[in-house]
Every structure is written in structure tokens, then in C-alpha cells.
ROSE-4610 file (N, C-alpha, C; in Angstrom, 1 decimal, always signed):
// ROSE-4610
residu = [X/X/X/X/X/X/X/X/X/X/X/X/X/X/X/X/X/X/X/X/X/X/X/X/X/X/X/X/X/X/X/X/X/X/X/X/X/X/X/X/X/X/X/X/X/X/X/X/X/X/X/X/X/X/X/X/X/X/X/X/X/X/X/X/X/X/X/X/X/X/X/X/X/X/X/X/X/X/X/X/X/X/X/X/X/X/X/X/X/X/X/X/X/X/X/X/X/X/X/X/X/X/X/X/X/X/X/X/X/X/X/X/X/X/X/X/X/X/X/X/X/X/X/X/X/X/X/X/X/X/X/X/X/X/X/X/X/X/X/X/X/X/X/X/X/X/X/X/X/X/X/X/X/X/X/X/X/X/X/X/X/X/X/X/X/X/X/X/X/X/X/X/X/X/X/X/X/X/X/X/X/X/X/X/X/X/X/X/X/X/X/X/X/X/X/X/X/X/X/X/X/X/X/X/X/X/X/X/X/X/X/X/X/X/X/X/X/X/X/X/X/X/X/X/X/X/X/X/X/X/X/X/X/X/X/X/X]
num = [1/1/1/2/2/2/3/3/3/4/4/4/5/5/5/6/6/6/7/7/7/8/8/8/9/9/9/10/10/10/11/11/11/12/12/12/13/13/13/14/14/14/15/15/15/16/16/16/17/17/17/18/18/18/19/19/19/20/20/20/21/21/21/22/22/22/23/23/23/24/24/24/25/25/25/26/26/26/27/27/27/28/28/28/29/29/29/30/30/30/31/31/31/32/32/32/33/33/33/34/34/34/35/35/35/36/36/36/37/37/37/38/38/38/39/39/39/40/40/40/41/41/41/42/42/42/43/43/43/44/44/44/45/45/45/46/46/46/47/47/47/48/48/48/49/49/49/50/50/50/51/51/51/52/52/52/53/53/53/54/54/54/55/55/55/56/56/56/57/57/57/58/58/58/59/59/59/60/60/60/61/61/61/62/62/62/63/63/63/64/64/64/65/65/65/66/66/66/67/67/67/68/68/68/69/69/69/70/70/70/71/71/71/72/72/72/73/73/73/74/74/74/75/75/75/76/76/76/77/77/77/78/78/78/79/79/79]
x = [+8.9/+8.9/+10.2/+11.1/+12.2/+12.7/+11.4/+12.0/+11.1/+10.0/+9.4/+10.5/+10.8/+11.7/+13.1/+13.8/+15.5/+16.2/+15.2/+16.5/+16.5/+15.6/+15.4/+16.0/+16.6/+17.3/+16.7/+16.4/+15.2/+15.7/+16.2/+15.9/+15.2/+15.1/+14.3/+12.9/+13.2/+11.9/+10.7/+11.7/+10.8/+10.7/+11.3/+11.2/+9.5/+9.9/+8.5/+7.5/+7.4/+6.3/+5.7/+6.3/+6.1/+5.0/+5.3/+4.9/+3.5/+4.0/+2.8/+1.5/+1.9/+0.9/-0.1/+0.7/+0.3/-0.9/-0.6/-1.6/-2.9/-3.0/-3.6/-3.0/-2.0/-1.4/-1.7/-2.0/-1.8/-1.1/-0.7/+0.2/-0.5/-1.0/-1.6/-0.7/-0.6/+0.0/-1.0/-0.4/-0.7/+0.0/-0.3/+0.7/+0.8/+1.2/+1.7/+1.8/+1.6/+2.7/+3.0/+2.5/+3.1/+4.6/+4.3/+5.5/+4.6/+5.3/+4.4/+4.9/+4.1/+4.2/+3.4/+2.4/+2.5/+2.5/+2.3/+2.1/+1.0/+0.7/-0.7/-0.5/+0.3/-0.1/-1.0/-1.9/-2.9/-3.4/-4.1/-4.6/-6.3/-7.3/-8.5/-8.2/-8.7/-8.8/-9.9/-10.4/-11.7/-11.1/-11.9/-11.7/-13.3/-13.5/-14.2/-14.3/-13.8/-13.7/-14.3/-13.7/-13.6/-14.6/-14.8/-15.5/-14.0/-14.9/-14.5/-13.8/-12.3/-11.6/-10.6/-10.0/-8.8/-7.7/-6.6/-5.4/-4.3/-4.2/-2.7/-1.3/-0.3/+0.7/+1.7/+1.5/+2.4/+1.7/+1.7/+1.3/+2.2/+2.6/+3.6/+4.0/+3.8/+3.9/+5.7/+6.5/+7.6/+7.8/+8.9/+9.3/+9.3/+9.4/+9.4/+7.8/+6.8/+5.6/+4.7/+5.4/+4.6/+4.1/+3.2/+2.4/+1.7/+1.6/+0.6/-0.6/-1.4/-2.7/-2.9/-2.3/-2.6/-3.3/-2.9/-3.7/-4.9/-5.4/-6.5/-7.7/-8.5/-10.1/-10.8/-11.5/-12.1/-13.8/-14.5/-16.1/-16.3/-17.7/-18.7/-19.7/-20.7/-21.5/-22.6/-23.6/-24.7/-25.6/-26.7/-27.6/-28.8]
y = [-2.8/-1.4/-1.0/-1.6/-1.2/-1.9/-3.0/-3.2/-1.9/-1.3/-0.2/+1.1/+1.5/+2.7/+2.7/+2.4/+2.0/+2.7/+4.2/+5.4/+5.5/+5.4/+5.3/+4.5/+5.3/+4.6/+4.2/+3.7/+3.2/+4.1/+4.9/+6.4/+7.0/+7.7/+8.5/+8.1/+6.5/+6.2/+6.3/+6.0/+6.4/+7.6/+8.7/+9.7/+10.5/+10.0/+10.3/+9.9/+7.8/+7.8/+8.6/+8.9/+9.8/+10.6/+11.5/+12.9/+12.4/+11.3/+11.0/+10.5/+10.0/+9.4/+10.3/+12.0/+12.6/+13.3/+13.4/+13.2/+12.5/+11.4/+10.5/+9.1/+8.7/+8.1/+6.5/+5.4/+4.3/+3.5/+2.2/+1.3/+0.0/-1.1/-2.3/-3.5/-4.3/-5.3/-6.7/-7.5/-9.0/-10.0/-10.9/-11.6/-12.9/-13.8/-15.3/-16.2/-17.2/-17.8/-17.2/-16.0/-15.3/-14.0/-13.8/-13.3/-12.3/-10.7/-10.1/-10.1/-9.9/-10.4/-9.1/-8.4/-6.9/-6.2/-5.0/-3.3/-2.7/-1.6/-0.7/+0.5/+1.5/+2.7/+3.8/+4.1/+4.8/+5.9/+7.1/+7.6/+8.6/+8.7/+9.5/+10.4/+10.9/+12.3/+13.0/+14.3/+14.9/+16.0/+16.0/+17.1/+17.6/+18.8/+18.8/+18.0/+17.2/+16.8/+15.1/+14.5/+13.3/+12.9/+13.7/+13.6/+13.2/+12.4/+11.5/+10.3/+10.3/+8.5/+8.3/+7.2/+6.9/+7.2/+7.6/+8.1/+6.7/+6.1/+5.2/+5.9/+5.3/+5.9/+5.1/+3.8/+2.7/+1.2/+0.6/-0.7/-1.7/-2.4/-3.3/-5.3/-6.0/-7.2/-7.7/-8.0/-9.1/-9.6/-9.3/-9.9/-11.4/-12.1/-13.1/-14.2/-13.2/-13.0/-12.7/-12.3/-11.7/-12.5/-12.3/-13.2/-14.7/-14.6/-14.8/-14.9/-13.8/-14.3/-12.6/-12.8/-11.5/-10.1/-10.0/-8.8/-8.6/-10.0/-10.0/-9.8/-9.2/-8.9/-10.8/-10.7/-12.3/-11.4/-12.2/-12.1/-12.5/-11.9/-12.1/-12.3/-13.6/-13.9/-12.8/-12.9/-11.5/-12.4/-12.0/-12.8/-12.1]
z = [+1.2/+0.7/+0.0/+0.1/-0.3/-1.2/-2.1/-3.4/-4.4/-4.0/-4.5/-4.1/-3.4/-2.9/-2.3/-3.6/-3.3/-3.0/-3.4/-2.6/-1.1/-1.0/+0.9/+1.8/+2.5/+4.0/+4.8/+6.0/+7.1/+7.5/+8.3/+9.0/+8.0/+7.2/+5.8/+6.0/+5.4/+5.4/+7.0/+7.9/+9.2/+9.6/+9.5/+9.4/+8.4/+7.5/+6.1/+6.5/+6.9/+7.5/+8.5/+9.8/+11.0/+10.3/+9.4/+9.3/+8.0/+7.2/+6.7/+7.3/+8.4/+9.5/+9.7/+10.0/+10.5/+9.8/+8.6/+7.5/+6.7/+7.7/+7.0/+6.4/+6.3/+5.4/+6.4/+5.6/+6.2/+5.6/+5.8/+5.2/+5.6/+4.0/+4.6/+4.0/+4.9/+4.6/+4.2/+3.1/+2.7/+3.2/+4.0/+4.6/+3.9/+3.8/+3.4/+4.1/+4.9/+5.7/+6.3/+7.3/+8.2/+8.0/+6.2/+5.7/+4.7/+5.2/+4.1/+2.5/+1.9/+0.4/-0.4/+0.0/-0.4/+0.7/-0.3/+0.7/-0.2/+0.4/-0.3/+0.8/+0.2/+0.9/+1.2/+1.6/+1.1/+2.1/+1.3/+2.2/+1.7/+2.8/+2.4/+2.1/+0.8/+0.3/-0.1/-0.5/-0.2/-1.5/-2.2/-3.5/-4.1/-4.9/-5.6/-6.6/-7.5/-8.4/-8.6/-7.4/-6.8/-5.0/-4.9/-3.9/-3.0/-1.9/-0.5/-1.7/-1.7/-2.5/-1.7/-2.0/-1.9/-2.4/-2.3/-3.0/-2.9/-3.8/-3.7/-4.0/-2.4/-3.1/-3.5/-2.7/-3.0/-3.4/-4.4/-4.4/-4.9/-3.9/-4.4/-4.0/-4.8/-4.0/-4.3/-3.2/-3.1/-4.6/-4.7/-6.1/-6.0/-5.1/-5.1/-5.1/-4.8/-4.9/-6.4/-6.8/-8.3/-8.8/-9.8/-10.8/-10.1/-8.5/-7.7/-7.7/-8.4/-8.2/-6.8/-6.3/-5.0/-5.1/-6.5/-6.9/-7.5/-7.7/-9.0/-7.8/-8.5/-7.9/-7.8/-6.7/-6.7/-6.8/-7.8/-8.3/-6.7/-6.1/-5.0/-5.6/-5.5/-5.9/-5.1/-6.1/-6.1/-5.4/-4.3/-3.4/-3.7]
């Protein structure tokens, strides 16, 4: 997270989560080899406009990770 948000301190940032939590907010992890390699922060939201969606607030993979492949959609074959 903190090649996506460099202003943030880990007190800040745990602090923010706390209260985002409290909101709805989740945080998903991609792992590697037992090493995470993205984030996805997200949370349900409910509008007139949009119905019941998802809101992203963070999507980010490891710079060392990039141009991986981790992000692309994989086709499900149709039965």
C-alpha cells in the first residue's frame, strides 16, 4: 500500500483504516509465493443512479510485480 500512498505513515494509515472499516471498507490481497503482490480496496455502495456496486478505492500491484499478467480478466468457458 505504500507504493500507492507515500504520504502515509503506518500510524495514519491504521488509524484511516479503523474508521474505514467502520464503513464498509475492505482490503483484498493477491498473494505470490506467499508474498503479497496486489491490493484492491473496496467497498458496497447503494445509490440511485448505480444501484447496489462496488466502489474501488485502491488498486494496486508491487512494482516489482507489474506487467504480470495479475490484472488481466481470464475468459470462463460458457457450459
Amino acid at each position: 500500500m505504500n507504493q500507492l500512498r507515500t504520504e502515509l505513515t503506518q500510524k495514519t494509515y491504521l488509524e484511516l483504516l479503523e474508521e474505514m472499516r467502520k464503513d464498509g471498507y475492505s482490503l483484498y490481497a493477491l498473494y505470490k509465493d506467499y508474498r503479497i503482490v496486489s491490493l484492491a480496496g473496496l467497498s458496497w455502495r447503494v445509490n440511485f443512479y448505480y444501484k447496489r456496486h462496488v466502489f474501488i478505492y485502491e488498486l494496486i500491484t508491487d512494482s516489482a510485480y507489474r506487467s504480470s499478467g495479475f490484472g488481466e480478466k481470464e475468459e470462463l468457458p460458457i457450459n
